[in-house]
N, C-alpha and C positions, 0 to 999 in steps of 0.2 A: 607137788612141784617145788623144786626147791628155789629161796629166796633170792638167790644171787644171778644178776648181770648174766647176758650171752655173752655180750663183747668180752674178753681179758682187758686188762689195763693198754697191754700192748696192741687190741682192735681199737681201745676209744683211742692213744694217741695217732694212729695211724688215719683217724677219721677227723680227727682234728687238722693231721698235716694236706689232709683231699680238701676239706674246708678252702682252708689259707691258702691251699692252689690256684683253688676256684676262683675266689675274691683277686689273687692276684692276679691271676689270668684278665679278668672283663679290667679292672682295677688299671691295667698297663693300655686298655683298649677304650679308656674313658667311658667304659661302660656306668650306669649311675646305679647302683644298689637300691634295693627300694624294699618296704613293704606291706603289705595287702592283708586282708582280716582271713584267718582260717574259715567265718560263719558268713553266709550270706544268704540274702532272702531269696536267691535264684539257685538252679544248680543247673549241669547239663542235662543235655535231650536223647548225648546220643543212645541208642540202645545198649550196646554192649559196652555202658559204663554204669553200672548201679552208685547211687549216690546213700548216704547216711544222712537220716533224718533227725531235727535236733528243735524241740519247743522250747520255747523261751515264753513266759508267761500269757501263754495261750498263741502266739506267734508261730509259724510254722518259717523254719530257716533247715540250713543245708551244711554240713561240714563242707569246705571244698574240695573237689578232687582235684582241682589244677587252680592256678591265681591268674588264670588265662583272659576273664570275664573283666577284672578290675585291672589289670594291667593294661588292658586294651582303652579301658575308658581315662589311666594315666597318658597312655599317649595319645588318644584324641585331646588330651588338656593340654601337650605341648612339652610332655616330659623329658623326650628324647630318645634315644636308647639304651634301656633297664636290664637288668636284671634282678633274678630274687629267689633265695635258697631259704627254704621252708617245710614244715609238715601239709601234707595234706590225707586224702580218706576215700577209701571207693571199699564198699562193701561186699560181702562177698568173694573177696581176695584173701585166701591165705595159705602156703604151702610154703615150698623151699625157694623159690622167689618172689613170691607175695605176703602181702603182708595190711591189712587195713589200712596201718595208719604207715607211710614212708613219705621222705626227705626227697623233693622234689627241686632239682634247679630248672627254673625256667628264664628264656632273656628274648630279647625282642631286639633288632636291628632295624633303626630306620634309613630309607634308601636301600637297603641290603636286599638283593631278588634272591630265589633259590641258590643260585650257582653260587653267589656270592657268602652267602649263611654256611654252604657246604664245606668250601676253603675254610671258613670260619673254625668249622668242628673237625676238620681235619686238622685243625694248628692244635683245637685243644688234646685231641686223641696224641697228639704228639708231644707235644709241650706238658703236659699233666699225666697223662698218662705213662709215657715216656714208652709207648709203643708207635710201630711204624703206618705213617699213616694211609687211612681206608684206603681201597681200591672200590669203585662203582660198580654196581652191577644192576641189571633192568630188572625191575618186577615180574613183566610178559615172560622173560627168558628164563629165569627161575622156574616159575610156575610149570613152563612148557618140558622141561628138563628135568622136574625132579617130581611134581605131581602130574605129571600130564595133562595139563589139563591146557586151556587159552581162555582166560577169560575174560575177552574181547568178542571170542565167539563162539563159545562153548553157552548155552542155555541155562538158567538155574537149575531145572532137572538133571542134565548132566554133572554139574559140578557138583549138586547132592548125591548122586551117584557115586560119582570119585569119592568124596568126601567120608560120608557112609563108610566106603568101604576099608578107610583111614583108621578112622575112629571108631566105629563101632554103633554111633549112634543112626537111629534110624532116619532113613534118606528125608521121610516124609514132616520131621521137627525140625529139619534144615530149611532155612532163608538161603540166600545168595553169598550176605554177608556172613555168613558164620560157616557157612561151605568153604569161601573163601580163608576166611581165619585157621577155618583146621588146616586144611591145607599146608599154608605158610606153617604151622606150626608142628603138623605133626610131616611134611614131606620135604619144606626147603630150609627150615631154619638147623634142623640134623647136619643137609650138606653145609653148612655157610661155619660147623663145629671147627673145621682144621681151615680156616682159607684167613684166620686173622682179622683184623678190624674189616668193615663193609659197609658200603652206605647203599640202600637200595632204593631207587629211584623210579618214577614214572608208574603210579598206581592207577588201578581203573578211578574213574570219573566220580563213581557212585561209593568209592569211599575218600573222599575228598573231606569229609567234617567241616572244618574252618580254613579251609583251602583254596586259593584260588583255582582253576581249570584251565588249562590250556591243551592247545593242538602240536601234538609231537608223531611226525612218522606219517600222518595221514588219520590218527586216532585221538580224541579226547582224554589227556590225563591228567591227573590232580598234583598239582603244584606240591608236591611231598616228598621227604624221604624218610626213611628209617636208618640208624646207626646201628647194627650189632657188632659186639663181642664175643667171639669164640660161639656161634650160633645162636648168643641171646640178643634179645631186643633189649637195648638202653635208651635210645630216647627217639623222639619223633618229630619232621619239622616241616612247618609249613609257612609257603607264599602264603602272606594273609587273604583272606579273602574282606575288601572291601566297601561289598554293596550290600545296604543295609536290606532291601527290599530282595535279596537273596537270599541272605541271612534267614530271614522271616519266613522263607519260604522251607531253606530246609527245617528249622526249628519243628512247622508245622510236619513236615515229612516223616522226621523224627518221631515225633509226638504220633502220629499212624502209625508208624511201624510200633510204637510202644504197647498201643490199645486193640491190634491187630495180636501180641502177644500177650495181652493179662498183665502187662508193666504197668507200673505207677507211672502217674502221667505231670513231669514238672512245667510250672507256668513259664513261658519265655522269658527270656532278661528283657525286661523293655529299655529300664539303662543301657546297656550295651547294645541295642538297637539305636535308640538315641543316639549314643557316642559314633556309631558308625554313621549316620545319617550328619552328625554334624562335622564328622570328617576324619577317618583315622588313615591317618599319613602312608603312602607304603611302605610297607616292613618285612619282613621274615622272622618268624618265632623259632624256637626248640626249645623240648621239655625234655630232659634225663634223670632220669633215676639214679640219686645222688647213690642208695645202699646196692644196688647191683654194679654201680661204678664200683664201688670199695671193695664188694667180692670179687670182679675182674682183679684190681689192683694187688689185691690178696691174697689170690688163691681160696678164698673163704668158699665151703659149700652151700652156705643157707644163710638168707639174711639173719636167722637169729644170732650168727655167731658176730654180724658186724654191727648190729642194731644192740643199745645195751638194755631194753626190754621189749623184744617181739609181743603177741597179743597172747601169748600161751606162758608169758613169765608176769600179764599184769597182776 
C-alpha cells in the first residue's frame, strides 16, 4: 500500500471549505460549539451499533460512536444549544461508505420539536450544500411502494420473508429490526437515488433509540427522521426522548436483544440517566456524516478519496 493521502490537496481544501461552512452556519444561528472526550467509560446499547473497546490501565472504556451521551449531560447543565464536529468509531464498518473511524457533526436545539429541527436542516441542505431543499416523504409509504411490505402490520415472519428474499440471508438469522434495515436499504434507498435531497419521516415505534414517541394518523411513531442524498443516508434526527425511567428501560431492552444474539453486553450510562432524571430541557438532536457530506458535495466515490487516511492507508 502506498504511503501517500486519499484526499488530493484539492479534497483536503474542499473539506476544509464544508468545515468553515458548518461553523458558519450554527455560528450565524448562535449555536455554541463545544467539545466532548472521544473515550468514555460507557458506550451505546443499541444492537446494530458495534462499539470499539479501549483499556486504559486495567480500565475498560469505549471510543465514542456519537458525543450524544455527554452532550446530553452538557445541556442538562444549562449549556443551551450546542453543536460539535469531531471523530468518532463504530467497529465493524468499512467499505465505500464506511469507514471506523469518520468526522461526525452532531447539534442539539433547545425548544426546537421535530418539525422545527427539520426547517432547520432543510436551511442547511440549502445554505451549505447549495442544493434544493428536501422534499418529505413517510417511512409506511416507502416501505409499502418499494419493498412491499407494512410494517405496522406485516408480522416479523413476514418481513423476514420479504427481507430474505432481498438480501439473500436466511429468513430464520432475521430479527424485525434488521428485516426492516435491509429493506430500507436494499428496496427504498435505490428509489429515493434520482428524487434529490429527502427527509423521511414517521418510523415504527420500535426503532425509536433516543426518540421520543408519539401518535400520528391513528399509529405510534418515533419522533425521527432521516436526511438522504442521492439515495444515501447522511444523518439522523430525533425528538429527544426525555424520561429517564424509559431511557432505563430501553437500555435494558437493548441489552436483551444483545444477549439474545451473542453481542457483548455494555453497562448503561448511569450518568446520562442521572442527567435525564435531573432534567434535560426539550430539545431535538441531528447527527450527519460530515465525510459522506463531502462525497455529496464532490462528487467523490468512496470516503477514501475525501478522508486523507481511510483505515486501509494507516
Amino acid at each position: 500500500m502506498s504511503w501517500k493521502p486519499g484526499a488530493t490537496p484539492a479534497m483536503l481544501r474542499a473539506r476544509a471549505q464544508l468545515l468553515r461552512a458548518l461553523r458558519d452556519f450554527f455560528d450565524a444561528r448562535g449555536v455554541l460549539e463545544v467539545q466532548t472526550p472521544v473515550l468514555g467509560r460507557h458506550t451505546v446499547t443499541e444492537p446494530a451499533i458495534e462499539s470499539l473497546p479501549v483499556t486504559i490501565d486495567g480500565l475498560q472504556a469505549w471510543l465514542q460512536t456519537s458525543p450524544e451521551y455527554f452532550m446530553k449531560r452538557l445541556l442538562a447543565a444549562g449549556s443551551g444549544s450546542i453543536y460539535q464536529i469531531g471523530p468518532v468509531f463504530r467497529a465493524a464498518e468499512q467499505g465505500r461508505r464506511h469507514n471506523p473511524e469518520f468526522t461526525l457533526l452532531e447539534w442539539y436545539r433547545v425548544g426546537f420539536d421535530l418539525e422545527a429541527l427539520m426547517v432547520e436542516v432543510a436551511d442547511l441542505v440549502q445554505e451549505v450544500m447549495e442544493s434544493p431543499r428536501p422534499h418529505v416523504a413517510e417511512y409506511r409509504e416507502l416501505m409499502q411502494a418499494h419493498a412491499g411490505v407494512d410494517p405496522w402490520r406485516d408480522d416479523p415472519a413476514q418481513l423476514a420473508e420479504r427481507a430474505s428474499a432481498v438480501s439473500g440471508i436466511p429468513r430464520e438469522q432475521l430479527n424485525r429490526g434488521e428485516a426492516l434495515d435491509l429493506l430500507m436499504s436494499g428496496c427504498v434507498e435505490p428509489a429515493l437515488a434520482d428524487q434529490g435531497p429527502v427527509i423521511v419521516q414517521h418510523y415504527p415505534p420500535d426503532q425509536c433509540a433516543l426518540a421520543a414517541v408519539s401518535e400520528v394518523g391513528g399509529v405510534a411513531v418515533a419522533r425521527r427522521f432521516e436526511l438522504y442524498l442521492d439515495g444515501i443516508e447522511i444523518g439522523n434526527a430525533y425528538e429527544e426522548l426525555l424520561d429517564a425511567t424509559e431511557q432505563c428501560r430501553r437500555f435494558e431492552a437493548d441489552n436483551a436483544r444483545r444477549r439474545e444474539a451473542g453481542q457483548p453486553i455494555p453497562e448503561p450510562d448511569g450518568r446520562l440517566l442521572e442527567a435525564l432524571e435531573a432534567g434535560l430541557p426539550q430539545c431535538s438532536g441531528m447527527a450527519i456524516g460530515v465525510d459522506r457530506l463531502l462525497m455529496h458535495r464532490t462528487g467523490a466515490a468512496s470516503l477514501d478519496e475525501v478522508m486523507a487516511f481511510s483505515l486501509e492507508r494507516l
